[in-house]
N, C-alpha and C positions, 0 to 999 in steps of 0.2 A: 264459897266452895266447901268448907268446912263445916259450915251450917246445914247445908242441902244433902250433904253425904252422912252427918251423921242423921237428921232425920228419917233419910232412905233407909240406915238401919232398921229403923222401927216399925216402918210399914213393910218390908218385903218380905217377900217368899222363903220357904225352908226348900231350898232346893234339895288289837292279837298280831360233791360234786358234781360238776354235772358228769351223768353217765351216758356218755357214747357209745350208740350201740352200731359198731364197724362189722364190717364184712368185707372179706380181703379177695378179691376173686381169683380163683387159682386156675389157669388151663393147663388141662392137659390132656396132651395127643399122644397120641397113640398107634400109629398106623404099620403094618403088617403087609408084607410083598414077598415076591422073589425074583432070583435074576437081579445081576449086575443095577439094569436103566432103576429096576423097582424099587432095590435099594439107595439108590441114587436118589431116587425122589422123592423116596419115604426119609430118609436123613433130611433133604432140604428143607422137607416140609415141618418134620420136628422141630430141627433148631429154630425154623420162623413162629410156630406155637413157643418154641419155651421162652422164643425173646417175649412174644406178647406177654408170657405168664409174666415174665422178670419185670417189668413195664405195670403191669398193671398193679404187681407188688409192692413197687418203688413209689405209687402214688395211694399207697396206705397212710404209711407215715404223716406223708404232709396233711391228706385229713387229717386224720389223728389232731397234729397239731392247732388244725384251724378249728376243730371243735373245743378244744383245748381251752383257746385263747377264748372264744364266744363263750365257753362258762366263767374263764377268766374272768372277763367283763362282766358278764351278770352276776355275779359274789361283788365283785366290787362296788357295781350301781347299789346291790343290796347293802351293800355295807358303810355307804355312803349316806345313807337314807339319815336323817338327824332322826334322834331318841327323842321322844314324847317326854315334856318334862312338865308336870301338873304346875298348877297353882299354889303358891306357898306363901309363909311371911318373907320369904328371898325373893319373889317376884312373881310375875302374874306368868300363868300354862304358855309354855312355847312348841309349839309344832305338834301340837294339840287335833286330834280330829274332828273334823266339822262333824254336828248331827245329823243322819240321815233323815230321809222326810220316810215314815215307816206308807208302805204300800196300804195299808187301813186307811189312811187318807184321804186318799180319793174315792174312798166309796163315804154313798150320802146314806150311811146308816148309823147308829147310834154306837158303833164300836169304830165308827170311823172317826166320826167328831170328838171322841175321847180321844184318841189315838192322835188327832192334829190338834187337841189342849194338850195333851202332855209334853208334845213336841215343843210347842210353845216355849213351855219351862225350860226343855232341854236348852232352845236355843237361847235364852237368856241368860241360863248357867255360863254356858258356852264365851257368850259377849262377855258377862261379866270378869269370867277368867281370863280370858285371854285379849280382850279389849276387839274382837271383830266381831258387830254389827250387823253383819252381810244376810246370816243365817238367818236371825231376829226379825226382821224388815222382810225377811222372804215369807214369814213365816203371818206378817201382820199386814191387814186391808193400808192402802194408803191415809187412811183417816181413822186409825185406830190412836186418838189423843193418848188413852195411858200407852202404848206400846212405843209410839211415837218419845214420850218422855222420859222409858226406859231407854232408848238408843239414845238421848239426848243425854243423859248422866253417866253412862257408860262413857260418851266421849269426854264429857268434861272430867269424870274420874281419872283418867289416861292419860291426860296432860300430867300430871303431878303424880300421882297412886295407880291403884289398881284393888280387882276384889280378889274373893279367893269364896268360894261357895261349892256347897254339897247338891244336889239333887232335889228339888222342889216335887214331892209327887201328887197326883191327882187322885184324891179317893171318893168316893159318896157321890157321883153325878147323878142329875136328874135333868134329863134331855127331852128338850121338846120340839120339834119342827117347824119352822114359820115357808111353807112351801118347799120346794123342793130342794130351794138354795140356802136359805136360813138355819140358822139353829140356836136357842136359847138354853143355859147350861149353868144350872146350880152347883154346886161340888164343895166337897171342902177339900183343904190340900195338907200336906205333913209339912211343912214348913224346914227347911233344912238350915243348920248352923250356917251364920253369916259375918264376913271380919271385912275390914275397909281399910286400907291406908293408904297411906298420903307422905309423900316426901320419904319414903324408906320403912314408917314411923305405923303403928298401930293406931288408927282413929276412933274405931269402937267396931264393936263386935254385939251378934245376937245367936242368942241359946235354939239349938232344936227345940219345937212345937208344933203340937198336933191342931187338928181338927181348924183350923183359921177357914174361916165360911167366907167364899167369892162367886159371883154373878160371873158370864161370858155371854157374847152373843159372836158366831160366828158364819160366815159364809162362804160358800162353793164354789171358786172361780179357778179360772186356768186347771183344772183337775183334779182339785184339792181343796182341803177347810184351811182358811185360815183363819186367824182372831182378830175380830170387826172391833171390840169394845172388851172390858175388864175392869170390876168394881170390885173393891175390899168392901165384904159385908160388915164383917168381923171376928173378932177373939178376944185377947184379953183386955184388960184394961188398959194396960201399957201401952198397947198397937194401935188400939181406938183413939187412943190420946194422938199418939202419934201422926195416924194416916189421918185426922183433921187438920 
């Protein structure tokens, strides 16, 4: 385990009240007669308007209250919500957001195949912080061997450690099409700072660097690119050493 995590070092990637608006309804009557009966019936007729008005007053309040209470509840569910706590030497990202799959994606053009490599990296950042997989695997063909063997060390990382990594980006692509569903993709990446451990404990750690030259080939299914295969070209001497 200690053997396979520190060599991983050497070949990987540099990887945001409620306001109730009432309205109280107020009636009011009004009515005008003469003569005893008219007055008589203009009275009767008043007080049954003002009871209604009293009545419909009285059923202010209780909205009031029941709106009240449904913002109550919504500040609380908000507030209940657990805080986002990154990846550190204290432990690996909890309640961490999953990557989205960027909408560029699913188009079979050369800003879309960048767009689902970079994703790639995100979601590996992703696994590796936080030890979930799910994204990573969405994100690679079922027979992509290197993808396949990054989700296979992340888990075995996770029994005992965890990583803790930056942002892997994709610069310099040179994209060529193998029909409509394929794609072949030269690039090199910015390599993001990378630390491992195991049992609480620091296992080794690698420096940001640029420019590290890797192969991809990817394909177009269910809606989207995902990464078919992934080869270290190369960089320095250190990582050449290493990724044999």
């Amino acid at each position: 385990m200690s053997e396979r995590m520190t060599t991983q070092m050497g070949m990987d990637l540099r990887l945001r009240g409620v306001v109730g608006a009432m309205a109280a309804g107020v009636l009011i009557g009004g009515l005008a007669g003469c003569g005893d009966d008219t007055e008589a019936d203009a009275a009767e007729q008043t007080g049954a308007a003002e009871g209604a008005g009293t009545a419909e007053g009285a059923e202010a309040p209780s909205g009031e209250n029941s709106d009240g209470a449904d913002g109550g509840a919504g500040q609380a569910e908000e507030a209940d919500e657990p805080e986002p706590v990154p990846a550190s030497s204290d432990g690996p990202a909890e309640n961490w957001p999953e990557p989205e799959v960027p909408e560029e994606a699913s188009e079979r053009t050369e800003e879309g195949v960048e767009a689902a490599l970079q994703h790639w990296f995100e979601t590996r950042q992703y696994a590796r912080n936080t030890g979930d997989t799910a994204p990573l695997e969405a994100a690679s063909t079922e027979n992509c061997a290197f993808c396949l063997d990054q989700v296979e060390q992340v888990e075995s990382a996770f029994e005992q450690g965890w990583y803790v990594q930056d942002l892997d980006e994709v610069t310099q692509t040179t994209i060529s099409f193998d029909g409509e569903y394929g794609a072949q993709v030269a690039f090199l990446i910015t390599q993001a700072s990378y630390e491992a451990y195991m049992d609480g404990e620091l296992l080794g750690e690698s420096e940001a660097q640029e420019e590290m030259g890797w192969s991809a080939a990817l394909t177009h299914t269910d809606n989207r690119w995902v990464v078919a295969d992934l080869v270290f070209v190369g960089g320095n001497t250190e990582n050449e050493e290493a990724d044999g």
